[in-house]
N, C-alpha and C positions, 0 to 999 in steps of 0.2 A: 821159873815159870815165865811163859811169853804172856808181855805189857797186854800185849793187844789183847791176849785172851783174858788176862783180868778185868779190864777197866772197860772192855764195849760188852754190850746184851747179847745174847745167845739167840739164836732163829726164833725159839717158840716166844720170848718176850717181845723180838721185833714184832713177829703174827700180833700179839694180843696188843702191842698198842697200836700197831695200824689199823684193826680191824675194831675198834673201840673208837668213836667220835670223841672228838674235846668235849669240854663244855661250851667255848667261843663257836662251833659250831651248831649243838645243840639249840643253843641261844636264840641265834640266827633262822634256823629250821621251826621255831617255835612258833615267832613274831610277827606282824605282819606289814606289810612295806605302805607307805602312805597315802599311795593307790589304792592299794585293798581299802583300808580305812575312810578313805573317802568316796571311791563305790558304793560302800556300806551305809554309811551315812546317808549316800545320797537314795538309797532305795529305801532308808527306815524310813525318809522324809518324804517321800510318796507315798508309802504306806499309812503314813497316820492324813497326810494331807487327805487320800482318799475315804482313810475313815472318818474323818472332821467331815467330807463333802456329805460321807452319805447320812451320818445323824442329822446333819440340818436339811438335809432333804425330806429325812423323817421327819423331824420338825415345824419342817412349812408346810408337807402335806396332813400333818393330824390337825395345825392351824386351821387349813384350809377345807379338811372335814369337820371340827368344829365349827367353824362359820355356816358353813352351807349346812347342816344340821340344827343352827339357831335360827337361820331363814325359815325352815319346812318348818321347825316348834314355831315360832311366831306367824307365822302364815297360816297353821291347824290352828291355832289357840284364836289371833280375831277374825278369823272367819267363822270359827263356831261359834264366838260369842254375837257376833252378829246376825247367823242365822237363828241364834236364840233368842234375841233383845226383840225381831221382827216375827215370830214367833209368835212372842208373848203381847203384841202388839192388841192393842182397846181398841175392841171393835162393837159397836153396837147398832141396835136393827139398821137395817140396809146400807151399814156401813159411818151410818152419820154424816152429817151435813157443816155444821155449826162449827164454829172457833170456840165458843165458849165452852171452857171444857168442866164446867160445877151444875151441866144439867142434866135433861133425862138419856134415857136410853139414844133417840137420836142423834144427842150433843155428845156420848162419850167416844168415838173414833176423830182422831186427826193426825191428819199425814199434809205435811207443806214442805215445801224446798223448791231449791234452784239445780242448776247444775254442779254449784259445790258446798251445797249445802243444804243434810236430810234430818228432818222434824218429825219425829213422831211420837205417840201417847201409849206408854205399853204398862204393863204390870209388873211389878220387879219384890224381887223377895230377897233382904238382905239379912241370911240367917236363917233360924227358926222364928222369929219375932218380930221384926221388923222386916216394911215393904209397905207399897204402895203401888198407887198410880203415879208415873212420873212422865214428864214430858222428855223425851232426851233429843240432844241436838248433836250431829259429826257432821266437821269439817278440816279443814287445814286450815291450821295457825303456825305460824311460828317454824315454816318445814317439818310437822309435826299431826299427824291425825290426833284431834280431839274429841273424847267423848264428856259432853256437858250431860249435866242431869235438873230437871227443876219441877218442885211437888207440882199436880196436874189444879191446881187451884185457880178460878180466875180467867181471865182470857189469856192467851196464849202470848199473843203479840204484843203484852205487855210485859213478856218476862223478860229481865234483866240481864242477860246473859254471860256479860263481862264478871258476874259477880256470883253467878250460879258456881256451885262446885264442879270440877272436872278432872279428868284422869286421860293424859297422854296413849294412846295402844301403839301406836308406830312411830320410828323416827326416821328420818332424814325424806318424809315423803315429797316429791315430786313432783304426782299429778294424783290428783282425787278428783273423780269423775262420778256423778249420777243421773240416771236418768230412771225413766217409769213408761209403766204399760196401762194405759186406762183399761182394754179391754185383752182377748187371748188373740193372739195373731196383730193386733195393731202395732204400730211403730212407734219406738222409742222416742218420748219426748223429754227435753231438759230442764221440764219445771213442773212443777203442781202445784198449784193455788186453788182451782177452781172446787175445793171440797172434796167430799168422798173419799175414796179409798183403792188406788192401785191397785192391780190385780197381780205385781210383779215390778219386783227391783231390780235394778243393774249397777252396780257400784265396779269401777276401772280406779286399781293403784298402782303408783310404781313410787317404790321405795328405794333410796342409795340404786337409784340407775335402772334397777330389775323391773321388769312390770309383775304385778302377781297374779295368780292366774282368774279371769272375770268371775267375780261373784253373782249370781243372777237368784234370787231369790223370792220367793211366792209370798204374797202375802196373803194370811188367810182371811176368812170371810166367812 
């Protein structure tokens, strides 16, 4: 028998290993070259950088509508307690005249202030049980709207105030502005001492920057 035809492969065996990949081939077809992999890399790393960008955008903006949403609740809440405190305001026949506030009908209305600073005698109910007449006092202290309170006892001008109890409603205020209307169409003036009873408040704040929008308020009669 010929060597050669013993010892080498036959056609169909060559076909079937030529046509068959190695494995070192394989391998290679499989893998991916260091290019690719840092292509890769570098778009996964776009991709989450973009998505980090947008949660903190969410973020600062739900910030930034909680804020502006504690503005409008504090801006509703003391303006309406304001228009209720002035409301509830002690008024007696033609208004009253007197500082002494432990007398009759005439003596029970008082209203005094400056330009930043408003006095007046109202009725307050803390509860089912307790309440009175108290004299209450707002101003700016401290970058701070103040509301003082003190029982309507006594003359006015002698109450204590540093010592009276009181309760902060706004912070970081600004400018706290008042003025009054003696009569309907008259012009705003920035004091009241001379007795009686305004026809009409005007209270200007601005708070951490913002002004809030004028509160102008009647006072009854």
């Amino acid at each position: 028998m010929d060597r050669r035809a013993q010892g080498a492969p036959g056609a169909a065996e060559l076909r079937g290993r030529r046509g068959r990949p190695s494995v070192s081939v394989l391998r290679r077809e499989a893998g991916f070259t260091l290019v690719e992999v840092v292509v890769a890399l570098s778009v996964l790393s776009l991709i989450m950088l973009a998505t980090v960008t947008a949660l903190r955008t969410f973020a600062n903006t739900q910030q930034s509508l909680d804020r502006m949403m504690g503005r409008v609740d504090e801006v509703r809440t003391v303006s309406s307690l304001l228009r209720d405190l002035v409301d509830s305001a002690a008024l007696g026949a033609d208004g009253g005249e007197g500082l002494t506030l432990g007398g009759g009908a005439r003596d029970a209305a008082y209203f005094s202030g400056t330009d930043g600073v408003l006095m007046f005698k109202a009725n307050i109910l803390f509860g089912e049980r307790f309440g009175g007449q108290y004299v209450l006092r707002f101003s700016r202290e401290e970058d701070a709207l103040v509301m003082r309170w003190h029982t309507a006892k006594g003359d006015a001008r002698a109450i204590d105030w540093a010592q009276a109890p009181f309760r902060r409603l706004v912070a970081q205020v600004d400018l706290f502005e008042v003025a009054y209307r003696a009569v309907p169409g008259a012009d705003w003036v920035p004091e009241w001492r001379n007795g009686g009873v305004p026809v009409a408040l005007r209270l200007r704040l601005r708070a951490a920057g913002r002004f809030w929008p004028e509160l102008i308020m009647p006072v009854p009669r």
